[in-house]
C-alpha positions in Angstrom: 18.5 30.8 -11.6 21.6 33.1 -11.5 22.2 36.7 -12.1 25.1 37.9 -14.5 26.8 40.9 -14.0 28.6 42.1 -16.9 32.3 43.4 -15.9 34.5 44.6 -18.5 38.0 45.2 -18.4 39.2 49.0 -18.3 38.5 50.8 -21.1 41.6 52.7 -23.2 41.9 56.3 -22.2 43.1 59.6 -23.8 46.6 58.6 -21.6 46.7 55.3 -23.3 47.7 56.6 -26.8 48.6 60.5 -26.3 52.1 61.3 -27.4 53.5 62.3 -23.7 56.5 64.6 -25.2 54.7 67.7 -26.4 56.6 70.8 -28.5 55.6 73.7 -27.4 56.2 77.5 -27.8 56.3 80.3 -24.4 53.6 83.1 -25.0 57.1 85.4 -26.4 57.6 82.9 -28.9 58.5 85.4 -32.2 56.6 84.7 -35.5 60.0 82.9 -37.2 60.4 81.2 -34.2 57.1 79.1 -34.2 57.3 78.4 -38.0 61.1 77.5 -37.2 59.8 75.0 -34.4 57.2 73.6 -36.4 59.5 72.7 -39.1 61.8 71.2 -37.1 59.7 68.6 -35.5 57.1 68.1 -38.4 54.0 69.4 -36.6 51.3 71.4 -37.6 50.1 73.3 -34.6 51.6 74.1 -31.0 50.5 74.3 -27.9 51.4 78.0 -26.1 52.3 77.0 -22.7 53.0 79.6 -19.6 54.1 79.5 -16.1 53.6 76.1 -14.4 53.4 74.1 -17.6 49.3 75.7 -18.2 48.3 75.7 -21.5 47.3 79.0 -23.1 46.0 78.6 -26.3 47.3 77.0 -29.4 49.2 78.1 -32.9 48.2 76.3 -35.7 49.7 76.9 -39.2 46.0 78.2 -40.1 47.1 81.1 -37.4 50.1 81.8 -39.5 48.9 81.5 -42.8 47.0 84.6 -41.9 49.7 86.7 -42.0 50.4 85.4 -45.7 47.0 86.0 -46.5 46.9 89.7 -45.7 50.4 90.7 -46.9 49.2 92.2 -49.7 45.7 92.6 -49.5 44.8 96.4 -47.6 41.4 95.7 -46.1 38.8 98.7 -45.7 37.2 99.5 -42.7 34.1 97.6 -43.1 36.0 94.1 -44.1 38.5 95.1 -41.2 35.4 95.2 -38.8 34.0 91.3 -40.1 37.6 90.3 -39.7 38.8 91.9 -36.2 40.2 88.9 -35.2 42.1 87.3 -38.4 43.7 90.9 -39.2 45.1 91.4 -35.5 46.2 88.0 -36.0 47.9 89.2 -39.3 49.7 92.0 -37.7 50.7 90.3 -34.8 54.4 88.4 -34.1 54.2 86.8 -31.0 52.2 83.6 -29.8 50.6 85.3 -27.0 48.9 87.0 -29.6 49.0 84.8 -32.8 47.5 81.7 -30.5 44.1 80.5 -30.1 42.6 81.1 -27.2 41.2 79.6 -24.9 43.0 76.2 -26.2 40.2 72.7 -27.1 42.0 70.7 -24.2 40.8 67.0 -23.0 41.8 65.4 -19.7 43.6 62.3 -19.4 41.2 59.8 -18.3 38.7 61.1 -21.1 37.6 57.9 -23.2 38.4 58.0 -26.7 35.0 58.4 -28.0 34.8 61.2 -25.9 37.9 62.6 -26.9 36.9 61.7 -31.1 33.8 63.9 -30.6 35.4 67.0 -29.0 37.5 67.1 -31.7 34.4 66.4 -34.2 32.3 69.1 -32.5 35.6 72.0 -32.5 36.9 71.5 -35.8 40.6 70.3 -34.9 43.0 67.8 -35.0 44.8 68.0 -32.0 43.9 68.0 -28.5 46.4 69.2 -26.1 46.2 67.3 -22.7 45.8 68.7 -19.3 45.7 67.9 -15.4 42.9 69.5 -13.3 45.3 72.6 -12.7 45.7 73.2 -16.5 49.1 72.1 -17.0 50.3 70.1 -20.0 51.0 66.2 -19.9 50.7 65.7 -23.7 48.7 65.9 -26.9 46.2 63.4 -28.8 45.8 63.7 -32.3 43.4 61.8 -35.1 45.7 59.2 -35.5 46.4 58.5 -31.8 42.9 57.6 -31.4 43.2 55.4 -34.6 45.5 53.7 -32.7 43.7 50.8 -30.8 42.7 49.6 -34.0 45.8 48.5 -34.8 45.7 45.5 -31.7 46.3 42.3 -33.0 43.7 40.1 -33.9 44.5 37.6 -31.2 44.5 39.9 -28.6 41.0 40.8 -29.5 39.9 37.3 -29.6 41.3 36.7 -26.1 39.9 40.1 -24.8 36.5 39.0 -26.2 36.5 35.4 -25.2 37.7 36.3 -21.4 35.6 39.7 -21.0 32.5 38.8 -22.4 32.1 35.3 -23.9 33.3 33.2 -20.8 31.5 36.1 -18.0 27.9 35.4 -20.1 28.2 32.2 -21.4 29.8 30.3 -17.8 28.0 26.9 -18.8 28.4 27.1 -22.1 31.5 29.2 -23.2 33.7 26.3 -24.5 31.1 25.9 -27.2 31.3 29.1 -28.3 34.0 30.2 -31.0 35.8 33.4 -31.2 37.2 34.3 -34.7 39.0 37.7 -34.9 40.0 38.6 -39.0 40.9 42.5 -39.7 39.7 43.4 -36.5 35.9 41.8 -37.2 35.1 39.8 -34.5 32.6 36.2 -35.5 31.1 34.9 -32.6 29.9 31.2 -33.6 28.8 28.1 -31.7 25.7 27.3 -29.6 24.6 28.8 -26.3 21.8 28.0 -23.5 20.9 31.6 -23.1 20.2 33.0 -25.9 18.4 36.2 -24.7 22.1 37.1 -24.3 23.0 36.8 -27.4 22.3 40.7 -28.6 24.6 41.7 -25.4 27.1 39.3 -26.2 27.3 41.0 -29.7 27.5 44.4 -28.1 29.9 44.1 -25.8 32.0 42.7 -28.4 31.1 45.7 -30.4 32.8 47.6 -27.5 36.0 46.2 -26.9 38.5 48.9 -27.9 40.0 47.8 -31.7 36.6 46.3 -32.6 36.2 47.3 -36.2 33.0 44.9 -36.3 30.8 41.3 -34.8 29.4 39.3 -37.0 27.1 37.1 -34.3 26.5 33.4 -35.4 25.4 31.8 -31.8 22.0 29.9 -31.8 20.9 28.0 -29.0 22.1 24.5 -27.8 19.7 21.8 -28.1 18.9 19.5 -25.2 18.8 20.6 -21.1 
C-alpha cells in the first residue's frame, strides 16, 4: 500500500504575464496632458503614481469623459448633490484630482484566478501592480490573464503527463495517453487505481492553459 502525495508544479502568477513597463502620469499631470499620454501609447486608463513609485489612484478615460459630459449641461443644486463626485471631477484639471482613488491594485504573487475576480468584483480592466510598500512594478489587464491560454498544446501535454499522470499513475502511467487539441486535454488508456481517476481529471483541469479534460481512463484488467 502506498500513499500519493500530489505535487504540482508552481502555479503562473500575476508577475508571470503583467506588462512590467507601466505609463504613468505624476498627481500634476494637466488634463491635455493625460489625454496626450494616453494617445500616445494606446491605453485607456493610467495609473497616478507619487513619490517612491506608490500608486495613488488611477485615470481612466471614463474620468475624462466626465468633463465632456458636463460641458454643456448646468446641473441644479439637487443633481449637483447626487453627483458630488462626477461634477468635481468635471471641473477639475489635474490627476490628483481627476484620478480614482484609492486605486484596485493586486500584488505580484497573486494567482490569476485571484487577480480575474478582483477585477470581476471592481468593475475594471486593469489592475495596477504593487510591492508591499505600494510602489508600482507593473499592470495586468484582461488580456494578460488570457494569456496562458495561448501555451502550446504540447507543453500542456508534457505539463499534464509529468505533473499529474506519471505522480498518480507510477505503475501504470505508460498506459495512459495524453492528447492535448485547442487546449482540451483527453486523458485515455487504462489504470490500476481508478479511485484516482476524478483527481486525475481535476488536476488536469488545473494546469494553467487548460481550456478543458475529457477523461477516458478505465481500469486495467488483471493484477
Amino acid at each position: 500500500m502506498h500513499t500519493t502525495e500530489v505535487v504540482s508544479t508552481r502555479p503562473f502568477t500575476v508577475a508571470d504575464v503583467m506588462t512590467g513597463t507601466v505609463v504613468t502620469v505624476p498627481p500634476g499631470a494637466e488634463f491635455k496632458e493625460i489625454v496626450a499620454t494616453m494617445e500616445r501609447w494606446k491605453v485607456t486608463a493610467v495609473p497616478v503614481v507619487g513619490s517612491g513609485g506608490r500608486v495613488l489612484g488611477v485615470v481612466s478615460e471614463a474620468d475624462l469623459l466626465l468633463k465632456e459630459e458636463f460641458h454643456d449641461h448646468r446641473l441644479g443644486l439637487v443633481e449637483q448633490m447626487r453627483h458630488l463626485d462626477a461634477t468635481a471631477k468635471a471641473g477639475s484639471r489635474r490627476a490628483g484630482d481627476l484620478m480614482t482613488s484609492p486605486a484596485v491594485t493586486v500584488a505580484p504573487e497573486a494567482s490569476l484566478p485571484q487577480a480575474a475576480r478582483l477585477m470581476a468584483a471592481r468593475r475594471v480592466k486593469r489592475l495596477p501592480v504593487v510591492d508591499a510598500s505600494g510602489a508600482i512594478q507593473g499592470i495586468v489587464s484582461r488580456a494578460d490573464l488570457l494569456k496562458v491560454f495561448l501555451r502550446p498544446d504540447d507543453d500542456l501535454a508534457a505539463e499534464v503527463r509529468h505533473d499529474v499522470v506519471e505522480h498518480l499513475f507510477p505503475l501504470s502511467h505508460r498506459e495512459v495517453g495524453v492528447r492535448v487539441d485547442a487546449g482540451v486535454v483527453t486523458l485515455s488508456g487504462a489504470v490500476r487505481d481508478t479511485a484516482l481517476v476524478p483527481l486525475a481529471a481535476r488536476l488536469a483541469r488545473a494546469v494553467e492553459g487548460v481550456v478543458d479534460v475529457r477523461c477516458e481512463l478505465t481500469a486495467r484488467g488483471g493484477r
